[in-house]
C-alpha positions as CSV (number, residue, x, y, z in Angstrom):
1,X,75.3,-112.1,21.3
2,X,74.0,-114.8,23.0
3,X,77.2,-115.7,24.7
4,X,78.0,-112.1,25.8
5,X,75.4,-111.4,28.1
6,X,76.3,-114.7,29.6
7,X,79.9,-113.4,30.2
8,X,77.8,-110.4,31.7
9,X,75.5,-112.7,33.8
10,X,78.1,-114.3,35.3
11,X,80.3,-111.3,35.7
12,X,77.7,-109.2,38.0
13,X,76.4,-113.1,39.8
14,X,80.1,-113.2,40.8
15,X,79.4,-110.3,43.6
16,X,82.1,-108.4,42.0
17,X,80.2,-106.7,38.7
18,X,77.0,-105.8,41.7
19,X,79.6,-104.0,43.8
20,X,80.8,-101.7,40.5
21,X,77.5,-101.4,39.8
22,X,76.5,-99.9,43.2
23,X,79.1,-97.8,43.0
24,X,78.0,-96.5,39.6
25,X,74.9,-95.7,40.9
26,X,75.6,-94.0,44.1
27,X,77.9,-91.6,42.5
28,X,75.3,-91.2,39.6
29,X,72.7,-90.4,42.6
30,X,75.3,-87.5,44.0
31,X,75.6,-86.3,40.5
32,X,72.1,-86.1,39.0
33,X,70.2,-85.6,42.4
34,X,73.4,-84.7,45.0
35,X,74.1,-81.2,42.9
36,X,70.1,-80.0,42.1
37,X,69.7,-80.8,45.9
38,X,72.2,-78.4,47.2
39,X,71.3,-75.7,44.7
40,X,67.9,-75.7,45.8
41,X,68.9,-75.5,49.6
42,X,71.0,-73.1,48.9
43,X,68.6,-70.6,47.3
44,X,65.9,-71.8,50.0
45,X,69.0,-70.6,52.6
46,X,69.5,-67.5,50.9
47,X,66.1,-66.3,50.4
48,X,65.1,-67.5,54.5
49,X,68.1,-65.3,55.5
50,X,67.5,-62.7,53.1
51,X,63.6,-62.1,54.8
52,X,65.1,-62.9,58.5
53,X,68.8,-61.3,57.7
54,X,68.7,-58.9,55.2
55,X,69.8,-59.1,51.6
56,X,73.2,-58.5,52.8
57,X,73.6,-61.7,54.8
58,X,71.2,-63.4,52.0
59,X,74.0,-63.6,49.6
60,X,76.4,-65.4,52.2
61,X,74.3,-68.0,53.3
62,X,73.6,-69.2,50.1
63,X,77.2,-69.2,48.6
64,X,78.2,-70.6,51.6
65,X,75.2,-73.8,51.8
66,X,76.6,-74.1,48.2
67,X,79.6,-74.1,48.3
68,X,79.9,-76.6,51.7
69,X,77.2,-78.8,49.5
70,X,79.6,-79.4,46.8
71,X,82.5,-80.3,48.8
72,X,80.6,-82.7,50.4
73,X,79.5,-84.3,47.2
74,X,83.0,-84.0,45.8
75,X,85.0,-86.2,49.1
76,X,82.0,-88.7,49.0
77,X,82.9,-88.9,44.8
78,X,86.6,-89.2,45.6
79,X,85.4,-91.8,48.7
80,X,83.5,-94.6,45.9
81,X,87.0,-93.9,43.8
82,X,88.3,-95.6,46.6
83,X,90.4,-92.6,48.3
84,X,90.7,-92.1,51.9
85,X,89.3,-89.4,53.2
86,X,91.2,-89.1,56.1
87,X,94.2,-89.2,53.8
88,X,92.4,-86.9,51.5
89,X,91.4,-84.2,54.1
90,X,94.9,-84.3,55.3
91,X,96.1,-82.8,51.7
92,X,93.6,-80.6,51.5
93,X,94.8,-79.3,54.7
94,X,98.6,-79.2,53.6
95,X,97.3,-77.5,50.6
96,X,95.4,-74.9,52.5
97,X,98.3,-74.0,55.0
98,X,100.5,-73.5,51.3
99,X,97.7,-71.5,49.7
100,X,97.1,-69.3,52.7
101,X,101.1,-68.6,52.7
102,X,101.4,-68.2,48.9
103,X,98.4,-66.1,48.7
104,X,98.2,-63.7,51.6
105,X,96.7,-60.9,49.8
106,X,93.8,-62.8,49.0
107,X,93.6,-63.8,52.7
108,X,93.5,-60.1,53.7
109,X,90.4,-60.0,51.3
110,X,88.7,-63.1,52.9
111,X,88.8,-61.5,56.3
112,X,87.9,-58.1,55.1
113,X,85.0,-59.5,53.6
114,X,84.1,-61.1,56.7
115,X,84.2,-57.7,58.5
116,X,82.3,-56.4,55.9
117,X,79.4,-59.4,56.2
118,X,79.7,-58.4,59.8
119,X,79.7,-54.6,60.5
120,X,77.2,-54.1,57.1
121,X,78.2,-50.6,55.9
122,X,76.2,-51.2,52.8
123,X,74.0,-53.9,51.3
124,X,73.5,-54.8,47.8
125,X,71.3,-52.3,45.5
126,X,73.0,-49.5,47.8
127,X,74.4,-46.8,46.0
128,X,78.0,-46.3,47.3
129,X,81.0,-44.0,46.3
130,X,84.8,-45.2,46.9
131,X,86.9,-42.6,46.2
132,X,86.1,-42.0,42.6
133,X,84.2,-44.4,42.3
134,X,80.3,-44.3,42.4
135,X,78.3,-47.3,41.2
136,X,75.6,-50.0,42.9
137,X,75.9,-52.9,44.4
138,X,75.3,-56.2,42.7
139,X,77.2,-58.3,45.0
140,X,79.1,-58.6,48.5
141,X,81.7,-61.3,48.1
142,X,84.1,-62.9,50.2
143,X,87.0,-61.6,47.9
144,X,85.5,-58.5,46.5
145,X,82.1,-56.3,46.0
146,X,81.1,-55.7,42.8
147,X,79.1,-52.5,41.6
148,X,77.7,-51.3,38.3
149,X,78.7,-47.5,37.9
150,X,75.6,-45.3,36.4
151,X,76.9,-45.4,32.8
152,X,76.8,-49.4,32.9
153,X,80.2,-50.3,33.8
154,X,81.4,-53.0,35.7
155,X,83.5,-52.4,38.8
156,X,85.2,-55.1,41.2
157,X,86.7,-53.5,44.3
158,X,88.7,-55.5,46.8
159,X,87.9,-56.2,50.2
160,X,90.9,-55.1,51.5
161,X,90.4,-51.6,49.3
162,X,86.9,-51.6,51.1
163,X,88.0,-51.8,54.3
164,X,90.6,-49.2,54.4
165,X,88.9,-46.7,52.0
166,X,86.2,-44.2,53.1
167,X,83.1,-45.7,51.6
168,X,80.5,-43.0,51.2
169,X,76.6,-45.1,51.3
170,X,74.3,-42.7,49.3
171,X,71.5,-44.5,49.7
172,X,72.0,-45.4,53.3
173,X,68.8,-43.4,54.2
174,X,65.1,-42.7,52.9
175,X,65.5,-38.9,52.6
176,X,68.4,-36.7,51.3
177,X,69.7,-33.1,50.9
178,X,70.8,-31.7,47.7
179,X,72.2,-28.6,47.8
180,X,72.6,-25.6,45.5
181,X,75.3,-23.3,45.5
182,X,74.4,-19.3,44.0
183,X,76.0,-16.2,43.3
184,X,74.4,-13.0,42.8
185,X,75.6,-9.5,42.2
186,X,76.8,-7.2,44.7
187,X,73.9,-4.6,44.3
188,X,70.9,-7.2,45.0
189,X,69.0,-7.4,48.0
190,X,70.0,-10.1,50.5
191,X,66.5,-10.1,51.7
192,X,64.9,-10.4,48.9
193,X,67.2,-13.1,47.4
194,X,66.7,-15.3,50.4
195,X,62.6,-14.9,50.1
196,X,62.9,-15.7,46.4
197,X,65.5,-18.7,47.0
198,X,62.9,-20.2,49.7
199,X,60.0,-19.7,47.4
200,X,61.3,-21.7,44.9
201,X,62.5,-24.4,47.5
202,X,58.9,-24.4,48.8
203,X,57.1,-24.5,45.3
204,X,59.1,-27.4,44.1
205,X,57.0,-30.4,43.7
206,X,60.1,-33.0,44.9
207,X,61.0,-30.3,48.0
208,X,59.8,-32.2,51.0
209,X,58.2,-29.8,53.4
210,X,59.8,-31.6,56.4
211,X,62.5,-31.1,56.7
212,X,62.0,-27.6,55.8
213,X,64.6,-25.8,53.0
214,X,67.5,-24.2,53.8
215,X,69.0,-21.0,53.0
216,X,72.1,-19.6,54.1
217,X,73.8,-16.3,53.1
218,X,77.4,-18.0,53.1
219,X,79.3,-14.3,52.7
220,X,81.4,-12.4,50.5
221,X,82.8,-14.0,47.0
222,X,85.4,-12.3,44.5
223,X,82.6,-11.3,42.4
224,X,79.4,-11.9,44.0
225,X,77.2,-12.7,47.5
226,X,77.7,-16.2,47.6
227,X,74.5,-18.1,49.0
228,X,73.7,-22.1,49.4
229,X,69.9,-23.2,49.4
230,X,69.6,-26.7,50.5
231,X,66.7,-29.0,49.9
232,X,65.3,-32.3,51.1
233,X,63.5,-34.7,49.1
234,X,62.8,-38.7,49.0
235,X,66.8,-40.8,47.9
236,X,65.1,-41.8,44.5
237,X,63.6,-38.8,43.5
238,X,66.8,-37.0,44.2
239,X,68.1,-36.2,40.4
240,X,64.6,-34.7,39.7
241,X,64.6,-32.5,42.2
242,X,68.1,-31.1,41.6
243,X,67.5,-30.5,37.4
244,X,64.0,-28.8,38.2
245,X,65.4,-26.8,41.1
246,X,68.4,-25.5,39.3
247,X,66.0,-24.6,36.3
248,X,63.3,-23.0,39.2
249,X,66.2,-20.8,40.4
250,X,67.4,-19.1,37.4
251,X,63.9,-18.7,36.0
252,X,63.1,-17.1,39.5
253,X,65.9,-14.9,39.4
254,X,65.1,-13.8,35.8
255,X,61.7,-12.8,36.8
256,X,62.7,-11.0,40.2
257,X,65.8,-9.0,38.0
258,X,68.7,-10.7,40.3
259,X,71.7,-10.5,38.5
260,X,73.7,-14.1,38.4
261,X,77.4,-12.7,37.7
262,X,79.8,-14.0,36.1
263,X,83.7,-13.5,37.1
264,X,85.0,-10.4,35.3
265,X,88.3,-8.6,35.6
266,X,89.2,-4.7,35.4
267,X,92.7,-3.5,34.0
268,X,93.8,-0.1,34.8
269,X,96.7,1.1,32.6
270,X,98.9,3.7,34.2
271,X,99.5,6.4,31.2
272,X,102.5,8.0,32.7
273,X,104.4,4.4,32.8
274,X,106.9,5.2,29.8
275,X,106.6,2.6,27.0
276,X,109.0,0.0,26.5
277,X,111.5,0.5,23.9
278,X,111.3,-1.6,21.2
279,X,115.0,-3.4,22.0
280,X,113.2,-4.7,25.2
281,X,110.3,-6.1,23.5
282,X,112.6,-8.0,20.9
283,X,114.6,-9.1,24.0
C-alpha cells in the first residue's frame, strides 16, 4: 500500500499527473457548475424578457441563452480532450452546410418560426384555430408550436403549416361577440321578436352593456323569419354566456308564444294522375 501511493507521489511530482489532474477538474467545474450556471441564466433571461418582451419572446431568449450555454461548455469539453477548436468549428460548419441541404424542410420551419417570433400573431396561452384545429398554446418553437386542444390532446403544428395557413387568434382581444342564429314562424311579429330577443340580450348577466346587443332581422328562410342576435361579453366568460343565452331565448320565446319551427314538407297528390300498372312497378 505503502509503495503505491509512492508510485502516485511521484507520478503527480513529475508535473505530468498535476496537468491530468487540472484537466479533470476544469471539465468537472464545466460539468457540475458550467450546466446549473447556464440553466439559471437562462431562466433569469427568459423571465427578464418575458416582463420587458412579452411571454412570446420569453420562451426564445431562454432556449436560446441555453442552448448557446451548452455549446460553449461542450467545445471547451472537447478543447481539455485535446481537440482543436478551430479544427472542430470547421466540422461543425461542413456538417451544418450538409444538414441544411439534407434537411431543407426543417429549414423552412426554422425561418418560419423566426417570422413567427417576429410578426407575433399569437403568444403562448392564446387560444388559436388552424383550420380544424382549435387548441392553446403551450409553446412557440423554432420548429413548431405546440397546442393542447380543449379535450386534452396534444397537437404539434409546423412552422411552415403556421405560416401559410390562416390562423384564427380567439383570444387575441379582451372582449368578444357570440352570436345566435333564430328562426321563428312566419305568423309572428317581427317587432315583437326583436323586443323580446333584445330583452333577453339585455337581462343576461354575461351581456356586456357596451357594446350594446345586436339584433338583425336577416330575411326570409324556407320555413321561417330568420334573425341573428349578437352579444358581447368578457373572452373568458364567453361559453357561459352562450349556454345561458341560448337557454334565455327559448324560455323567452315560450313565454311570449313565438313559435320556433321546425323544417316541414307538404305533398300534394294529384288524383286524376292514373296509377301505375302493376308491370311498371315490378319493372
Amino acid at each position: 500500500m505503502t509503495g503505491l501511493i509512492n508510485q502516485i507521489r511521484s507520478y503527480i511530482e513529475s508535473g505530468v499527473g498535476a496537468e491530468h489532474l487540472d484537466s479533470v477538474l476544469r471539465i468537472a467545474a464545466l460539468l457540475f457548475i458550467g450546466f446549473p450556471l447556464v440553466w439559471i441564466l437562462s431562466r433569469l433571461a427568459g423571465k427578464f424578457a418575458r416582463l420587458r418582451l412579452g411571454v412570446h419572446l420569453g420562451v426564445f431568449f431562454r432556449k436560446g441563452v441555453f442552448y448557446i450555454g451548452v455549446v460553449f461548455i461542450f467545445i471547451h469539453i472537447m478543447m481539455e480532450f485535446g481537440f482543436n477548436p478551430a479544427a472542430l468549428l470547421g466540422a461543425a460548419g461542413i456538417l451544418s452546410v450538409a444538414v441544411g441541404f439534407a434537411s431543407q424542410a426543417s429549414l423552412s420551419n426554422v425561418i418560419s418560426g423566426i417570422f413567427l417570433y417576429w410578426e407575433q400573431p399569437f403568444t403562448v396561452g392564446d387560444v388559436i384555430k388552424v383550420g380544424d384545429t382549435m387548441g392553446f398554446v403551450l409553446s412557440i418553437d423554432l420548429m413548431s408550436v405546440k397546442l393542447r386542444q380543449f379535450d386534452n390532446q396534444f397537437v404539434r403544428i409546423p412552422n411552415e403549416t403556421m405560416i401559410k395557413a390562416q390562423v384564427t387568434n380567439i383570444t387575441k382581444f379582451p372582449i368578444r361577440r357570440m352570436d345566435i342564429d333564430v328562426g321563428v314562424a312566419y305568423a309572428s311579429d317581427v317587432e315583437k321578436v326583436i323586443r323580446v330577443l333584445k330583452g333577453v340580450a339585455d337581462e343576461n348577466p354575461f351581456s356586456l352593456d357596451e357594446p350594446s346587443p345586436l339584433v338583425v332581422f336577416k330575411g326570409f328562410g324556407d320555413s321561417s323569419l330568420n334573425f341573428l342576435l349578437g352579444a358581447w361579453c368578457v373572452k373568458t366568460q364567453f361559453l357561459d354566456l352562450k349556454n345561458s343565452l341560448t337557454r334565455d331565448v327559448k324560455q323567452a320565446f315560450d313565454r311570449e308564444g313565438i313559435e320556433i319551427p321546425f323544417p316541414q314538407r307538404v305533398v300534394h297528390i294529384n288524383p286524376s294522375s292514373p296509377p301505375e300498372s302493376t308491370e311498371t312497378l315490378n319493372t
